[in-house]
Each structure stands twice: as structure tokens, then as C-alpha cells.
Rosetta silent file (secondary structure, phi, psi, omega in degrees, C-alpha in Angstrom):
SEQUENCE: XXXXXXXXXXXXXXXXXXXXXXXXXXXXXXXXXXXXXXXXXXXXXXXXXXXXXXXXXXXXXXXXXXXXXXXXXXXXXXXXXXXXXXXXXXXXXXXXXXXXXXXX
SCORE:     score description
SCORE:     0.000 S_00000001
   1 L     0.000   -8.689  166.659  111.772  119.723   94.672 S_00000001
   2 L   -67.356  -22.756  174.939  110.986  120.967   98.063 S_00000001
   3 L   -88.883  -50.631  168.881  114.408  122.644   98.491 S_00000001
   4 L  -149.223  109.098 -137.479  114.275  123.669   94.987 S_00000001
   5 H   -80.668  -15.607  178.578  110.905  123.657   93.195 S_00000001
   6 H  -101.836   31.741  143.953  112.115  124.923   89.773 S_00000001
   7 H   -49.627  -14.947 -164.561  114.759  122.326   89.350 S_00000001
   8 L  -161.737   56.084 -157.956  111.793  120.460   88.374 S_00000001
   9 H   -52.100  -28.335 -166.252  108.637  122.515   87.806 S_00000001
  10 H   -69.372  -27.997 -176.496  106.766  119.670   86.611 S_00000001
  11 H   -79.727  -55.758  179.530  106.987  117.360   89.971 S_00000001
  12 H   -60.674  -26.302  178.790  106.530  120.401   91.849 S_00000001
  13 H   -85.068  -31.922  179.991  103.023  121.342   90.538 S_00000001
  14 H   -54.301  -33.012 -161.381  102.143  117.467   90.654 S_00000001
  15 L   -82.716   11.766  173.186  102.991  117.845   94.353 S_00000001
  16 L  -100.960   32.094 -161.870  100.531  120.682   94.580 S_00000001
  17 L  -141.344  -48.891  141.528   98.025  118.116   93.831 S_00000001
  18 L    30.767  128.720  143.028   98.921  115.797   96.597 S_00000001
  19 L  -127.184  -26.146 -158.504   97.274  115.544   99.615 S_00000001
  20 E  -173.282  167.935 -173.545   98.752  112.096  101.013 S_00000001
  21 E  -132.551  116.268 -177.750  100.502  108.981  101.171 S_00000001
  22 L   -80.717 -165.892 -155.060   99.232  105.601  101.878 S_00000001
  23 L  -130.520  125.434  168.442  101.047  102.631  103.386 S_00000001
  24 L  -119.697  171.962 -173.139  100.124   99.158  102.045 S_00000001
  25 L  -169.047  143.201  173.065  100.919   95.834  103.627 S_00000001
  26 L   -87.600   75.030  153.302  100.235   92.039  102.873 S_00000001
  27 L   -15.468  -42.536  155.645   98.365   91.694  105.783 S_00000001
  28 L   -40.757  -42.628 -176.630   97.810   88.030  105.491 S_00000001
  29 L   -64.725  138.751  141.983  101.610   87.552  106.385 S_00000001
  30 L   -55.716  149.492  167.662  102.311   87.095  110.093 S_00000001
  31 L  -103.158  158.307  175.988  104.834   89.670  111.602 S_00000001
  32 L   -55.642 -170.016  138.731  107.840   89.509  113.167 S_00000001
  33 L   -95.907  156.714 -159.667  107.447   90.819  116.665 S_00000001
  34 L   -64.621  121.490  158.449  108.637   94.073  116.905 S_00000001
  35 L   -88.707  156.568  149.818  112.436   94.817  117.864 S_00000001
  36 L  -122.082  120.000  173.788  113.531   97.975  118.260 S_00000001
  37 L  -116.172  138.388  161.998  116.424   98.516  116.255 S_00000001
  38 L   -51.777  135.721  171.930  117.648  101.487  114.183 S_00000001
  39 L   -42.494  -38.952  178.635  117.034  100.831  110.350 S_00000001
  40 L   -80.531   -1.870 -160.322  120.890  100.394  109.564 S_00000001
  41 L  -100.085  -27.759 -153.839  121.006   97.657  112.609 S_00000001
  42 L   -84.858  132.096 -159.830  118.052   95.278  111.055 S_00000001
  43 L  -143.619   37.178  150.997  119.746   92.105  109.685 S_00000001
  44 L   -89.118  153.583  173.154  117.179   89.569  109.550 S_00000001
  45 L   -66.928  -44.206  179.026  115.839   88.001  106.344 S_00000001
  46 L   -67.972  163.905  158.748  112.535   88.455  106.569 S_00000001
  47 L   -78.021  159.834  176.779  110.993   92.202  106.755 S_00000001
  48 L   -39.663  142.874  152.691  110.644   94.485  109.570 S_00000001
  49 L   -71.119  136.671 -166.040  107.021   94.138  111.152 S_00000001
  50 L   -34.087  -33.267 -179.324  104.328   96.434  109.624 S_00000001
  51 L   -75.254  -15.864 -168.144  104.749   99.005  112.550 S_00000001
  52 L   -95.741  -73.803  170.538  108.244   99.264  112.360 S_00000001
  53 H   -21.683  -78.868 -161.524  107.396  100.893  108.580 S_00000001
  54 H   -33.622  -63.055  168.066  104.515  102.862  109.247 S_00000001
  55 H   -32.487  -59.001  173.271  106.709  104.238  112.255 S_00000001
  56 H   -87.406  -16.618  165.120  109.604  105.329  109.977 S_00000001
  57 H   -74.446  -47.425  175.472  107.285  106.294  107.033 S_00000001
  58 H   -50.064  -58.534 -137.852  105.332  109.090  109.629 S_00000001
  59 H   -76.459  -35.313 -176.246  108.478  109.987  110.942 S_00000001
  60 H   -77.725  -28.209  177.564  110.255  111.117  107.614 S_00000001
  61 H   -50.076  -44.598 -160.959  106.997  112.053  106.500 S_00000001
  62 H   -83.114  -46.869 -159.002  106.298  114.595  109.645 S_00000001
  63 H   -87.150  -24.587  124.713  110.286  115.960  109.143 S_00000001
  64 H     3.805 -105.203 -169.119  108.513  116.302  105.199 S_00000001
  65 H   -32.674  -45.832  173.415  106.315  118.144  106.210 S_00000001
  66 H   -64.606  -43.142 -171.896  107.936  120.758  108.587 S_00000001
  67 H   -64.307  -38.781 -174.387  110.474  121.660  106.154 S_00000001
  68 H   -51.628  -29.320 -172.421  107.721  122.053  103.581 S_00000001
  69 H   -96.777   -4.518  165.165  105.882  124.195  105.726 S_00000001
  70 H   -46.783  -40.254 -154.369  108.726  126.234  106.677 S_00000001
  71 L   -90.509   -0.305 -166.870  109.458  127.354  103.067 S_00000001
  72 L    72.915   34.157  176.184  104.941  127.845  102.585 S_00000001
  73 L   -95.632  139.544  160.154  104.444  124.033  100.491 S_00000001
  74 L   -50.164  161.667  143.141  101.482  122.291  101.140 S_00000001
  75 L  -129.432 -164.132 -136.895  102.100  119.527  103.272 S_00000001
  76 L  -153.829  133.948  168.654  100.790  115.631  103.366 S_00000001
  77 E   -81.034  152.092  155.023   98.652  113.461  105.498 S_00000001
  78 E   -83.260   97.204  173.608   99.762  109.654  106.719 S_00000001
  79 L  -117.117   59.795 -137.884   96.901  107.492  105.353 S_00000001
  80 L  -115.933  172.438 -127.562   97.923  104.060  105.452 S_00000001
  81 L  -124.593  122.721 -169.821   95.756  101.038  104.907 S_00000001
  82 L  -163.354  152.680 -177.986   95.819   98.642  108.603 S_00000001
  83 L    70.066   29.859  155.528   93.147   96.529  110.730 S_00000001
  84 L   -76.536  -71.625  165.250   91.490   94.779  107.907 S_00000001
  85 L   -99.012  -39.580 -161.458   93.047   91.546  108.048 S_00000001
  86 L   -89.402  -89.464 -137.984   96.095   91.800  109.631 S_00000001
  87 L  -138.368  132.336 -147.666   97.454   91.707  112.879 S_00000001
  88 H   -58.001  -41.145  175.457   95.795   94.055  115.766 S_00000001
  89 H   -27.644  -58.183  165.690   99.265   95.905  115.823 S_00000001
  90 H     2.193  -70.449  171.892   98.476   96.823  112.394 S_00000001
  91 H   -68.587  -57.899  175.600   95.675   99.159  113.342 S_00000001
  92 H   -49.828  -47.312  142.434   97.308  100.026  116.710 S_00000001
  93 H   -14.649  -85.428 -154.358  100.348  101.386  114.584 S_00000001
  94 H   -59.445  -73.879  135.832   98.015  103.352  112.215 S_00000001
  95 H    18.489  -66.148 -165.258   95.772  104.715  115.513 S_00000001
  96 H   -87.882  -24.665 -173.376   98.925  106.379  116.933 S_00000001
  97 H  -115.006   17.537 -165.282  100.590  107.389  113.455 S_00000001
  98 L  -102.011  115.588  156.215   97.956  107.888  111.111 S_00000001
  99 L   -32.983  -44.085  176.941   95.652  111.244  109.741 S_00000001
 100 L  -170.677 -179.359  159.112   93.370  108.716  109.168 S_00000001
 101 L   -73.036  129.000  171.009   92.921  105.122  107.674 S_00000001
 102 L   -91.790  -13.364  169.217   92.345  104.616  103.899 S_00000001
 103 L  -167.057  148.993  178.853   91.306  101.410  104.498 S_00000001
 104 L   133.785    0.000    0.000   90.903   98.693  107.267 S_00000001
């Protein structure tokens, strides 16, 4: 609906209600340690470490955001929930890619 908001008036007026998008994580889990691989390359069973998300959630998020503000759409903070329990990356992640924390 950002390309074309009356395909779908109703989603577009929720999304003028918006402000942000958290992140959640089971924190309790240990992480991998971080590779960096491109998203089509990762071919282990377990998931990507929390940072590797948060990292590709900002990033699509930010590329969001631009187009939105190109066309005069609100756009949306990164508020994702890190440093409670888990793992100091966690926080450090959220620190470099975050508006703010929603929790942690």
C-alpha cells in the first residue's frame, strides 16, 4: 500500500496509525556467533543470531522508510526489545540499529 494506497484503503489508514515495529527474540537461547553471510547463503539449521535479524529488519525497514517518505507517508521507528536477558550483542545490535529500545 505504499506504492499504491487505494488498492487497499483500509491497511493504508491503519498504517497512518503506526508509529513502529518491534523485534522480539527468545533471549534465553544462546546465539550462534555471527557469520556474515547474505540471507540466501545461510544454510545452517539453527537460526541466524539475533543481530543478524535486527540488522536486516533496520535495513529493509530504513529502504521502508525512504520510499515512504519520498511519496509524503509517515514513516516508522526500529524499536526492538534486546539487553534484558540475552546476550550483550543483543543490546549492542539494538544500540547501533535501534530508535530506541521497547524493552531490555
Amino acid at each position: 500500500v505504499s506504492l499504491h494506497p487505494t488498492q487497499d484503503p483500509k491497511f493504508h489508514y491503519f498504517l497512518t496509525h503506526v508509529s513502529g515495529f518491534d523485534c522480539v527474540d527468545d533471549e534465553s537461547k544462546v546465539d550462534l556467533p555471527l557469520e556474515f553471510k547474505e540471507p540466501h547463503d545461510w544454510n545452517n539449521d539453527r537460526n541466524p543470531p539475533y543481530s543478524y535479524y535486527m540488522y536486516y529488519y533496520w535495513a529493509n525497514l530504513m529502504s521502508l522508510n525512504n520510499f515512504r517518505a519520498q511519496r509524503g507517508l509517515g514513516t516508522f521507528t526500529f524499536r526492538p526489545q534486546c539487553g534484558e536477558l540475552g546476550d550483550v550483542d543483543h543490546l549492542i545490535g539494538g544500540f547501533l540499529l535501534a530508535s530506541s529500545i521497547n524493552q531490555g
